[in-house]
C-alpha positions in Angstrom: 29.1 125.4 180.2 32.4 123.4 180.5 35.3 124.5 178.0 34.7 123.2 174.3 38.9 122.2 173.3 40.4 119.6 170.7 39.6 115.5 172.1 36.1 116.5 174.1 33.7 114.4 173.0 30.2 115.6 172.0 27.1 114.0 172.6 28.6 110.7 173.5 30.0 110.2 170.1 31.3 113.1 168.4 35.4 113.3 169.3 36.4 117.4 168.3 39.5 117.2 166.3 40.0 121.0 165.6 38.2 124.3 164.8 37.2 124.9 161.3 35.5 127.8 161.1 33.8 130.3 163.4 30.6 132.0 162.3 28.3 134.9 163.8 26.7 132.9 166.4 28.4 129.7 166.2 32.2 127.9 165.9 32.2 124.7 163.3 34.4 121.7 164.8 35.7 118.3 162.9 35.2 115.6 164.8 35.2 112.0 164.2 31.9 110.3 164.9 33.1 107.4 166.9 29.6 105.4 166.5 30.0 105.5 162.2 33.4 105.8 162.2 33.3 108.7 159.6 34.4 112.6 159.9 31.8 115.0 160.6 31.4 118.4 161.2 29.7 119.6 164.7 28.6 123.3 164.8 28.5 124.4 168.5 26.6 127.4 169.8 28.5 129.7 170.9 29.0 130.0 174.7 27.7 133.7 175.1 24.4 132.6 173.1 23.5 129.7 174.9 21.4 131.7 177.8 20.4 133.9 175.2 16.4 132.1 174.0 16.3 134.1 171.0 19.8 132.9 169.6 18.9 129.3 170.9 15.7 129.3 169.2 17.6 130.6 166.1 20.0 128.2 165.6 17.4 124.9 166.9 15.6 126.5 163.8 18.5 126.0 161.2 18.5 122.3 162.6 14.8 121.6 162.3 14.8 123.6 158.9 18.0 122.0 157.5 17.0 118.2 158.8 13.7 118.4 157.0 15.4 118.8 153.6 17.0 115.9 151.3 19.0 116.9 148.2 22.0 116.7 146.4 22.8 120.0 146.5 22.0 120.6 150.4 24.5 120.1 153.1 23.1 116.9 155.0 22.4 117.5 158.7 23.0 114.0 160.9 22.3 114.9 164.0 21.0 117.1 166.9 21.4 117.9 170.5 22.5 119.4 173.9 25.7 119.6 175.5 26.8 121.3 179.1 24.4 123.5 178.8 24.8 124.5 174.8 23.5 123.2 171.6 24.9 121.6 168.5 24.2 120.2 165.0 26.3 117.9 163.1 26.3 117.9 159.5 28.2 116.3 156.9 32.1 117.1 156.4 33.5 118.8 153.2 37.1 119.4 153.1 36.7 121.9 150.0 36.4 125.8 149.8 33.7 127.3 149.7 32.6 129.5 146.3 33.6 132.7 148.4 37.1 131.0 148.2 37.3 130.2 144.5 36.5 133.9 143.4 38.9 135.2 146.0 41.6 133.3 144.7 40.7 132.4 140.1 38.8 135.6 140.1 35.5 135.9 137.7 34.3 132.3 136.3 33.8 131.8 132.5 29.9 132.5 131.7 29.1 128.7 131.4 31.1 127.6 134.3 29.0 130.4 136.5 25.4 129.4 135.2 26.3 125.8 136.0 27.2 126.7 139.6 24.2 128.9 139.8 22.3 125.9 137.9 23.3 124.2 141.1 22.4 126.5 144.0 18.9 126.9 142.2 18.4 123.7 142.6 19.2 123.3 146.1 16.7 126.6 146.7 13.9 124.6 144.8 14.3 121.9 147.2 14.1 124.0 150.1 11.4 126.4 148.8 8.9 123.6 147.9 9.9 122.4 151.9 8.3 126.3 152.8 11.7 127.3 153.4 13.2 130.3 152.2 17.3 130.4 152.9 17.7 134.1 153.7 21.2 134.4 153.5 22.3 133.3 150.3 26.0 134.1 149.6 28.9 132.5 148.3 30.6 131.8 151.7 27.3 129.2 152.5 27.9 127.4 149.3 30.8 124.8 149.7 31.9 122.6 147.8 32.2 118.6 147.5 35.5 116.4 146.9 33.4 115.9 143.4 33.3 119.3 142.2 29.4 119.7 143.2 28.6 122.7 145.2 26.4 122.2 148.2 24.1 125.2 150.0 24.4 125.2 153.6 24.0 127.4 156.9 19.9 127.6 157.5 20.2 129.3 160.7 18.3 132.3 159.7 15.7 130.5 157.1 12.4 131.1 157.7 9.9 128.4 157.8 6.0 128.7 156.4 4.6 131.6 157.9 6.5 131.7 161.5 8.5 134.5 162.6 8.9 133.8 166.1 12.7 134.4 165.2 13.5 136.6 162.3 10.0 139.1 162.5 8.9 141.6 160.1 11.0 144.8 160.4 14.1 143.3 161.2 17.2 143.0 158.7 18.4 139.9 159.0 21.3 138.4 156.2 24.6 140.1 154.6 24.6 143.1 153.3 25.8 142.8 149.8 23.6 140.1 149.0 20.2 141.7 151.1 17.2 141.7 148.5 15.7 145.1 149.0 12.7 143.9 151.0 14.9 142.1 153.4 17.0 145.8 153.9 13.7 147.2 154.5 12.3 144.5 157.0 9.8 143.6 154.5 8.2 140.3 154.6 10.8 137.7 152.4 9.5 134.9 149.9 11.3 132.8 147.2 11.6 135.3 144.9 13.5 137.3 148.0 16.5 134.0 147.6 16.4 134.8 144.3 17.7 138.2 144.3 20.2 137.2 145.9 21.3 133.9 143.5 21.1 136.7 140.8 24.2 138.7 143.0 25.7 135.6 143.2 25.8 135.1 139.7 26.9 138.8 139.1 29.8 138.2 141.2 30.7 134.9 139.6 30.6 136.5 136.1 32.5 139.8 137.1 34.4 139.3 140.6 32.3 141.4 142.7 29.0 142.2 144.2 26.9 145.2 142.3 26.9 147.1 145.9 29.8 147.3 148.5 30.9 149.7 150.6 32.3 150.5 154.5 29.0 150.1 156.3 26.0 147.9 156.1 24.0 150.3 156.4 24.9 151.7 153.8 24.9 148.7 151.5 21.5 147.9 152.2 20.2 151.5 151.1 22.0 151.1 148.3 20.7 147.8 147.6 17.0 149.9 147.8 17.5 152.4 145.5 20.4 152.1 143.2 20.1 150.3 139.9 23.3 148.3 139.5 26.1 148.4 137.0 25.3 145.4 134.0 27.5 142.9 133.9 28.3 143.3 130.4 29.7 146.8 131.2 32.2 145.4 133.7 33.1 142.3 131.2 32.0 142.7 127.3 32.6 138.9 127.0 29.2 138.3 128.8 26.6 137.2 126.2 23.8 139.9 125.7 21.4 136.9 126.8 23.1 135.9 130.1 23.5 140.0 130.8 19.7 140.2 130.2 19.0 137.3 132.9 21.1 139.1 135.6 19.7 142.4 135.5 15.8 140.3 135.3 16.9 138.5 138.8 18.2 142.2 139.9 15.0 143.6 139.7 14.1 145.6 142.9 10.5 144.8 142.6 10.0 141.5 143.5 7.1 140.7 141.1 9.4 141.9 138.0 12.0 139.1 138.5 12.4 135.8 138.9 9.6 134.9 141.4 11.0 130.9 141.4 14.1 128.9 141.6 12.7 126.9 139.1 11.9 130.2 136.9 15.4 131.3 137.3 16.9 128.1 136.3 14.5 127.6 133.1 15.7 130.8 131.8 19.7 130.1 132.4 18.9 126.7 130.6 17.5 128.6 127.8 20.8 130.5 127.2 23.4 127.8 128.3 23.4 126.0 124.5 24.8 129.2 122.9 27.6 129.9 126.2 31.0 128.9 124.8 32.6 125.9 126.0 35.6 126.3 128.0 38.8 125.2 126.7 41.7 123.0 128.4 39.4 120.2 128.5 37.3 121.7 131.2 34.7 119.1 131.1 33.5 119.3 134.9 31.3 122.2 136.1 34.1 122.5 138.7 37.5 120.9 138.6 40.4 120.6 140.7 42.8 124.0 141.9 46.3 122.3 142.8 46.9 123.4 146.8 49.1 122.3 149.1 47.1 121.7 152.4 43.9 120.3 150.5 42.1 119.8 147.1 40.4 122.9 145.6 37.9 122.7 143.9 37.6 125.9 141.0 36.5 126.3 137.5 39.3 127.0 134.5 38.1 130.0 132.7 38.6 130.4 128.7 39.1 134.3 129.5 42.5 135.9 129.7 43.6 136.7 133.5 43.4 139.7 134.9 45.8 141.5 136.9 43.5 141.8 139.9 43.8 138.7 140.3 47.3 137.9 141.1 47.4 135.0 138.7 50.7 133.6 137.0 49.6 133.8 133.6 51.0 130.6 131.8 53.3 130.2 129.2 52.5 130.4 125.5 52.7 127.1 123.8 55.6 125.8 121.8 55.4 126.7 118.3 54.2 124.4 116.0 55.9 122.8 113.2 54.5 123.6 109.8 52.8 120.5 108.9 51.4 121.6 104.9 54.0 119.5 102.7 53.2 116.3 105.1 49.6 117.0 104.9 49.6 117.3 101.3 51.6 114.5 100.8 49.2 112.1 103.2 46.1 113.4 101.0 47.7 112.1 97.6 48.6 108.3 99.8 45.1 108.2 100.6 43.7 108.8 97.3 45.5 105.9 95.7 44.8 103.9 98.8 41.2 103.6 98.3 39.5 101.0 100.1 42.8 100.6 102.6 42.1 105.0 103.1 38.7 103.6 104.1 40.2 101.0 106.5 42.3 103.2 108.4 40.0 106.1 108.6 37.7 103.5 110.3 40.1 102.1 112.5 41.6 105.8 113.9 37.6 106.1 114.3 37.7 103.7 116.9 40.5 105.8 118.9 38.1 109.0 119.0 35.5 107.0 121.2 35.0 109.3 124.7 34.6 107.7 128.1 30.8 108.2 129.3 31.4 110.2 132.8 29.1 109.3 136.0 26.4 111.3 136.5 24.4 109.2 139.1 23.1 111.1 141.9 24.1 114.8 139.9 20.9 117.1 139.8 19.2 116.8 136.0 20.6 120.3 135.2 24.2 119.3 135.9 24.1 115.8 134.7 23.3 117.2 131.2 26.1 120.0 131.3 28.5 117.3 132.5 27.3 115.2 129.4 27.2 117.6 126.9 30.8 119.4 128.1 32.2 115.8 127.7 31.2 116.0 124.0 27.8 114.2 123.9 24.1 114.9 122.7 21.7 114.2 125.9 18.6 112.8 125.9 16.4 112.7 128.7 14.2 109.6 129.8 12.3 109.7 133.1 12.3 106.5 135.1 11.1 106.0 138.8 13.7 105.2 140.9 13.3 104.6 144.9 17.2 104.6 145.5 17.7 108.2 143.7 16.0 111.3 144.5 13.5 112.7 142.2 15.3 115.1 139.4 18.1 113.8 139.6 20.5 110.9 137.0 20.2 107.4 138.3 22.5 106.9 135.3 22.9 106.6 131.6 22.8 104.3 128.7 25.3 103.0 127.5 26.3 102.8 130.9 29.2 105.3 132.3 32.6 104.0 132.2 32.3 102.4 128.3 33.2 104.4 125.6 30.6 106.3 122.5 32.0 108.3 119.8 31.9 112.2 120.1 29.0 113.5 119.3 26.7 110.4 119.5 23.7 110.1 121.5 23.4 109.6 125.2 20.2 109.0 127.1 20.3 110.6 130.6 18.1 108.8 133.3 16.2 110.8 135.6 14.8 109.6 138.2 10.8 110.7 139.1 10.9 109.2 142.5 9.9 105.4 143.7 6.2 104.8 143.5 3.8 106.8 145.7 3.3 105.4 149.2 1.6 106.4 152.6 4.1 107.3 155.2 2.8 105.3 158.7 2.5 107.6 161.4 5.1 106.5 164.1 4.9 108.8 166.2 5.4 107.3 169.8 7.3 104.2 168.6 10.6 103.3 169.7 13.6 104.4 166.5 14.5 101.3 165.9 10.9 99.5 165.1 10.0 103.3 162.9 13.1 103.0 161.3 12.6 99.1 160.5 9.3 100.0 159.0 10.5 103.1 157.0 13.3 100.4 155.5 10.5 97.6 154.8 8.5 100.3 153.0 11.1 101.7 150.9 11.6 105.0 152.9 14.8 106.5 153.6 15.4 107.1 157.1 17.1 110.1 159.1 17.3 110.5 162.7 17.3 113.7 164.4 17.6 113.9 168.6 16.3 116.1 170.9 14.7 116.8 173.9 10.7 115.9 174.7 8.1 114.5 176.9 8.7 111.4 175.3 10.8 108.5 176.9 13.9 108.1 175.4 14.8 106.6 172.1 10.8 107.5 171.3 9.8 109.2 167.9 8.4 112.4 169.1 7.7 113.9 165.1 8.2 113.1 162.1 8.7 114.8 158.7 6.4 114.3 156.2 3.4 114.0 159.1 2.2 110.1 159.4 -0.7 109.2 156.5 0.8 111.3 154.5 1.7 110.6 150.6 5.0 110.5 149.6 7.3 108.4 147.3 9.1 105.6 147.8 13.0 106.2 148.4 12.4 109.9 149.9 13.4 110.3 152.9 11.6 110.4 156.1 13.2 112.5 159.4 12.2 111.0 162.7 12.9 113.5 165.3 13.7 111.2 168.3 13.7 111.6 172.1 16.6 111.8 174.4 14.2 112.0 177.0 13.0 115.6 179.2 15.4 117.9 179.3 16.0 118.2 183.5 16.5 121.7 185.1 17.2 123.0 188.3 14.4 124.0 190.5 15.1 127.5 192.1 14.1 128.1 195.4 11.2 130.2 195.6 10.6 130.0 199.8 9.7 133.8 201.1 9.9 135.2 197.7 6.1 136.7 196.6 3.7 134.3 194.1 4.7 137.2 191.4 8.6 136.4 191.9 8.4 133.0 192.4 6.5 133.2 188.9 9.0 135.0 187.1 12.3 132.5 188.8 10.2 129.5 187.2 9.8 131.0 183.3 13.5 131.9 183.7 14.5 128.3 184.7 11.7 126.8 182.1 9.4 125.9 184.5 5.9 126.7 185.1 3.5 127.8 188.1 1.3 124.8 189.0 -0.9 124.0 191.5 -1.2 127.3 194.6 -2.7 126.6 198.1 -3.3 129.0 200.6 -2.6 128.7 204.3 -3.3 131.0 207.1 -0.3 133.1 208.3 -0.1 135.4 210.9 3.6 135.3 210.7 4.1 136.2 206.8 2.2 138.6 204.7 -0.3 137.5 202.5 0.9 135.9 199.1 4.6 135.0 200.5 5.7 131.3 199.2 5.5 129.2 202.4 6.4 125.8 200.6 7.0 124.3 197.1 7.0 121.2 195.9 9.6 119.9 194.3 11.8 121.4 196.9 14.7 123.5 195.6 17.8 122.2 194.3 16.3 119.4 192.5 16.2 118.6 189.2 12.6 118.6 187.3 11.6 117.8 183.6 12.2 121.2 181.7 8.1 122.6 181.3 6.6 120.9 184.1 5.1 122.9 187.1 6.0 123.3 190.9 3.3 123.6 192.7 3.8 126.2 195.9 2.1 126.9 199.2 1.5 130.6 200.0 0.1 132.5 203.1 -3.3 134.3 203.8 -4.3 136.1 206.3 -5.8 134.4 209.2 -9.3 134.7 209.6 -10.6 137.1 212.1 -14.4 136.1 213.8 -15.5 138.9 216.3 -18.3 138.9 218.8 -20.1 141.5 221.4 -18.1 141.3 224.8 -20.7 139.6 227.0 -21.3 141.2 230.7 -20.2 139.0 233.6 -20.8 141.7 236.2 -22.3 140.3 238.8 -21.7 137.0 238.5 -18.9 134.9 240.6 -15.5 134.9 239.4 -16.4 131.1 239.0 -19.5 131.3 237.1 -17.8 134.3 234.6 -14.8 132.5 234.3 -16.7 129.6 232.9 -18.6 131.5 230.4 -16.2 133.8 228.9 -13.8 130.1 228.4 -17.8 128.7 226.4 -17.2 131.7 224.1 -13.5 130.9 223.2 -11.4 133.7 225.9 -8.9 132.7 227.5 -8.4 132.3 230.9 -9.3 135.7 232.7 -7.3 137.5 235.1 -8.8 138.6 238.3 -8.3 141.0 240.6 -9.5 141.6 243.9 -10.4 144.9 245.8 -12.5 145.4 248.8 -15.9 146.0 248.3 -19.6 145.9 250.4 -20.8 142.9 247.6 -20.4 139.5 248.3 -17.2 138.2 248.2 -16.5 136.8 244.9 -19.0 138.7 243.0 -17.6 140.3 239.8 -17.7 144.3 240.1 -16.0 145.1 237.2 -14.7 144.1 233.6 -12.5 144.8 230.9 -13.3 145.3 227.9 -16.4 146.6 228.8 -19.6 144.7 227.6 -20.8 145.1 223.9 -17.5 145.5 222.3 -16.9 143.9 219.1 -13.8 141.9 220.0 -11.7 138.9 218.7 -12.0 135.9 222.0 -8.9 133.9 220.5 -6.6 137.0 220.7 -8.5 139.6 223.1 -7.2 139.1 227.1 -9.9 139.7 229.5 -9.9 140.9 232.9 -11.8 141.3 236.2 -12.3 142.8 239.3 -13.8 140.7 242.2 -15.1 141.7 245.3 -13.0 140.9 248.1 -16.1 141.9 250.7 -16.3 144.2 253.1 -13.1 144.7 255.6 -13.8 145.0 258.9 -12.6 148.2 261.0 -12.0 148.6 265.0 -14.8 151.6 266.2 -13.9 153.3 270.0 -14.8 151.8 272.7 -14.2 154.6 275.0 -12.4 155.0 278.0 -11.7 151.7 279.6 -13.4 151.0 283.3 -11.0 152.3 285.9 -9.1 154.5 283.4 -9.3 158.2 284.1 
């Protein structure tokens, strides 16, 4: 994998500006998306992971599980994909801290300050659990917050998605410590109320500063998390309502069945109890509003409750003391009284000054739409209204209209939208992006686009999100998961290594074992790769097969040694060649047979032997050799 450094460029598109963060398994990037021209940020696995399938199959999970979600409240993932050998996501860009940041720094939130920002991370856990996703790691370092003050839930890497734990099993402890439910530290099976539990920390530690368990070790967190009941909130800070104190401990239950088994539970009991919270003062009118900061705008909530000194705060001066205004007052009264109808005039006309700017709430969840309403000094009433432009649940807007002006107090009619009408998504599956993404637009579909590798060509829908003939409405959005093409990987070479080894080199490379044929060997031992095909060194569609060649041993046909003896060399050297022997070798000895006449052979006849590899030989009569006898004394020789 080559070096990731500031100015590399990412996908084709994605130019790294600097490191942002750096997280257990991954390092966040900005980068400017050259293609949109907008900042994003690219989360990069980290280069130690990337061999590692469990961790790659981890984070590819908090891309599919992330992409598959739409809300206001969710950290929007663009884009997916593979570089030099690791893998990244690129998600939207927020320059803000995250909630982790604005406790570190303010301290505890006031109570209704905290339930709206809880208001808000329920919401974004509804969306996700009614996807079959539960979050697992809900703390406030993974919620961040927006250059409008909204907070947004991010970091899905360890969710799990319907029923699959091909990741994060039962029996392991995955998520941070002080914020573990107590079936998560046991290695229970999670469900929603499981991101609930952890919320209701949340919440604690945004009412009182810190987390009901902490400690040196996680280990020792977690068993704490199991079996000690935590300290009320109201006990750390008698400020908290009785009500709100009641709610925490409820989603602090250890027993998941005895709290809040919902998001949407959770939430309907915080909305119960918001009305009677007291409304910050110093015209906090946001759920969050701006923390001055030199290098970047803060976003944190002003609390009505005096600073503490754990927190390191400046408090600020007292006010001025005010004039003593009793004689004027009295004296105004008695002008007004004579006045009459001109008292009536004015009063009517300084009326006119106390009219209140509507705020925007389009896009806001309904739960913080109507605490941004009412904090700006409003009654709310709701009216639903479909709406394929705004999500359902949350304002498309109000009436009268934001920007004009309505006296305090008066009526304002929030608009919710329930969605665009109900539709069939087309299955696209197999069409090119551009003609899916066309017919999503004609239909009134939102459209997101999410690359990665498959079988399909490239630039080919490969899946979709919801599944084709499906109902959904109009304005959701749609996630086409499109193809880059096959991902290519080398093919190791797998020549003299066994079938067994040659198996386990292709499932390390992402290959498979495809087609074997055997060939006689009498050079190799049985089962040794002769040949493969594609040859090594070349590149092959990550998943296909290589089909390989591997030896057998040759096979062996044996007959009875026939006898020759007797026969001319001629004659047995012609039969033994019928029968498939080579060539014989003959020797020749003297002998009273016939000259040429076979007299012996080896092997011997009626031995089982192989012709193609047994060498035969025989022994041929030379005939008889002719020796001088006496002839006696010569005539004439004494």
């Amino acid at each position: 994998m080559a070096t990731v450094e500031p100015g590399a460029v990412i996908g084709g598109r994605y130019q790294l500006i600097r490191a942002i963060g750096t997280g257990g398994m991954a390092k966040v990037w900005l980068a400017h998306d050259r293609l949109l021209d907008r900042e994003v940020a690219v989360k990069i696995l980290a280069e130690r992971y990337a061999s590692d399938p469990d961790f790659v199959e981890r984070f590819r999970r908090e891309a599919s599980a992330a992409a598959g979600l739409s809300h206001p409240n969710i950290v929007t993932v663009y884009d997916r994909g593979e570089t030099d050998g690791s893998y990244y996501i690129v998600m939207e860009h927020l320059p803000g801290p995250d909630l982790k940041d604005i406790i570190r720094q303010r301290g505890r939130l006031a109570p209704r300050q905290a339930v709206d920002a809880a208001l808000q991370v329920l919401a974004a856990l509804s969306a996700a659990h009614r996807r079959n996703v539960i979050h697992r790691d809900i703390k406030p370092q993974n919620v961040l917050v927006s250059e409008d003050g909204h907070l947004k839930v991010t970091d899905f890497g360890i969710a799990r998605a319907g029923d699959d734990a091909g990741v994060t099993e039962v029996g392991s402890v995955i998520g941070t410590a002080q914020y573990l439910s107590p079936e998560q530290a046991r290695g229970e099976q999670v469900t929603d109320a499981s991101d609930c539990y952890s919320a209701g920390v949340l919440l604690y530690e945004m009412l009182t500063g810190r987390v009901p368990f902490d400690g040196d070790k996680p280990v020792a967190i977690a068993m704490r998390q199991i079996n000690e009941t935590p300290i009320a909130p109201r006990v750390l800070v008698p400020q908290i309502p009785p009500q709100l104190n009641e709610i925490v401990m409820t989603a602090l239950e250890k027993r998941p069945g005895s709290r809040y088994r919902t998001a949407e539970e959770f939430s309907a009991a915080l909305m119960a109890v918001r009305p009677s919270l007291p409304e910050p003062v110093e015209d906090a009118t946001q759920v969050l509003a701006a923390l001055e900061s030199p290098a970047t705008t803060r976003i944190i909530t002003r609390s009505t409750e005096p600073a503490r000194a754990t927190t390191g705060r400046t408090p600020l001066p007292p006010p001025p003391p005010r004039r003593r205004r009793g004689p004027l007052i009295a004296l105004l009264i008695a002008l007004l009284l004579l006045a009459g109808g001109a008292a009536a005039f004015f009063l009517t006309d300084v009326g006119r000054g106390s009219d209140v700017e509507i705020p925007s709430v389009r896009g806001q969840a309904e739960a913080v739409a109507r605490s941004t309403l009412i904090a700006a000094g409003f009654r709310v009433r709701v009216e639903q209204q479909a709406s394929s432009e705004v999500p359902a649940g949350s304002a498309i807007g109000t009436d009268p209209p934001d920007g004009t002006g309505a006296g305090k107090n008066s009526e304002v009619v929030l608009l919710v939208s329930t969605g665009g009408e109900l539709a069939i998504v087309p299955d696209l599956v197999g069409q090119t992006y551009d003609d899916a993404a066309a017919t999503l637009t004609r239909l009134r579909f939102g459209v997101k686009r999410v690359v990665d590798f498959s079988e399909k060509p490239a630039d080919t829908v490969f899946d979709q999100n919801p599944e084709g003939n499906k109902e959904a409405r109009q304005g959701d959005v749609v996630t086409l998961f499109v193809s880059k093409g096959p991902e290519l990987v080398a093919v190791p070479a797998l020549k003299l290594k066994s079938r067994t080894q040659a198996q386990d080199l292709l499932k390390a490379a992402g290959l498979t074992l495809g087609t074997v044929t055997e060939r006689e060997s009498s050079s190799r031992s049985p089962g040794t790769v002769l040949d493969q095909d594609p040859a090594a060194g070349t590149s092959a569609p990550k998943g296909s097969s290589v089909d390989i060649i591997v030896a057998k041993a040759p096979v062996v046909s044996t007959i009875a040694m026939p006898s020759v003896i007797g026969n001319t060399a001629a004659s047995a050297r012609q039969k033994l060649q019928g029968l498939g022997f080579a060539d014989p070798i003959a020797t020749t000895v003297p002998s009273p047979l016939d000259a040429g006449t076979v007299i012996d052979q080896n092997p011997p006849a009626g031995r089982q032997v192989d012709p193609s590899r047994t060498p035969v030989t025989l022994t041929v009569s030379g005939g008889v050799t002719q020796v001088p006898t006496d002839p006696g004394p010569l005539p004439g020789v004494p």
